[in-house]
C-alpha positions in Angstrom: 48.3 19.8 38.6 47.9 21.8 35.4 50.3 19.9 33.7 48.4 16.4 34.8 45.0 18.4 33.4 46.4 18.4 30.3 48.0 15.3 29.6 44.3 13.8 30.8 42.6 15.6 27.9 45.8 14.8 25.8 45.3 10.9 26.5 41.6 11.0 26.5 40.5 13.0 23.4 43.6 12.7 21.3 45.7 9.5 21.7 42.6 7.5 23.1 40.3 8.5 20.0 43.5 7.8 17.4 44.2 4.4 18.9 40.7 3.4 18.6 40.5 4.4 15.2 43.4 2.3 13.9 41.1 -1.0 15.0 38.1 -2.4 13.9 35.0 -0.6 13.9 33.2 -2.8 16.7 36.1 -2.1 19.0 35.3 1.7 19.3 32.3 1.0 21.2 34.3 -1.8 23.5 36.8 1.7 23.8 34.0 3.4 24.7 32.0 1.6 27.1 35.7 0.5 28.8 36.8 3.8 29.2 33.3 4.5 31.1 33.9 1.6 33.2 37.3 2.8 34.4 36.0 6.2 34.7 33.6 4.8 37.5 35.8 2.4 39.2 38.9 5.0 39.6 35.7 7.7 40.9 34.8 5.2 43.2 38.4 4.7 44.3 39.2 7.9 45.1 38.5 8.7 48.7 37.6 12.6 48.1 35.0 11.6 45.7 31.3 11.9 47.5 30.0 8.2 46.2 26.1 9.6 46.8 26.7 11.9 43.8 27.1 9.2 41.5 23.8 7.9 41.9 22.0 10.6 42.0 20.0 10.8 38.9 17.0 13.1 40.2 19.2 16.2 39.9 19.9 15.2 36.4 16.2 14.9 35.6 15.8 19.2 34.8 17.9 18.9 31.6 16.8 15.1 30.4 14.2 16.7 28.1 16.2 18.6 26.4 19.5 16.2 26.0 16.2 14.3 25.0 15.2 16.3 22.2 18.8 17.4 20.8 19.3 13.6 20.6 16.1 13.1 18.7 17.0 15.7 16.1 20.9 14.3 15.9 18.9 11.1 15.2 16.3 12.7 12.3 19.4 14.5 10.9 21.8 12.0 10.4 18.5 9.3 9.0 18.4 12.5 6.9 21.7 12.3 5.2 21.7 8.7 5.0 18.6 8.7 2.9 19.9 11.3 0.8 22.9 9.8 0.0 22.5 5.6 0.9 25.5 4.9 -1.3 27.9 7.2 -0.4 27.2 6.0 3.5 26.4 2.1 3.0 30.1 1.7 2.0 
């Protein structure tokens, strides 16, 4: 089982990310929102999986204001940089 563990996290944050990188830009959010798509189907296939804790999104409502808020200042520090330096990021 350990060995599976790994070559998950191997396949998923390693050769995933590279192979995704050697594309086009627009095809890292296809990547993205694909590999959430099979993430859900392959939960909902598995039989041990309980399918009422997919949906559940009140017990994920405590920490929404704070994912909220470090989003908002990954937002106001990357417009920060970008208006800092606008040629070095416009390409």
């Amino acid at each position: 089982m350990r060995v599976r563990r790994w070559l998950e996290l191997l396949l998923l944050f390693v050769v995933g990310p590279a192979l995704l990188a050697l594309g086009p830009r627009w095809g890292v959010s296809l990547g993205i929102l694909g590999s959430g798509l099979v993430c859900v189907v392959v939960l909902l296939l598995d039989p041990t999986f309980a399918r009422r804790d997919l949906w559940q999104f009140g017990r994920g409502r405590r920490g929404l204001l704070g994912v909220l808020l470090r989003t908002l200042l990954v937002w106001i520090a990357i417009y920060g940089l970008g208006c800092r330096a606008p040629d070095r990021w416009s390409g």
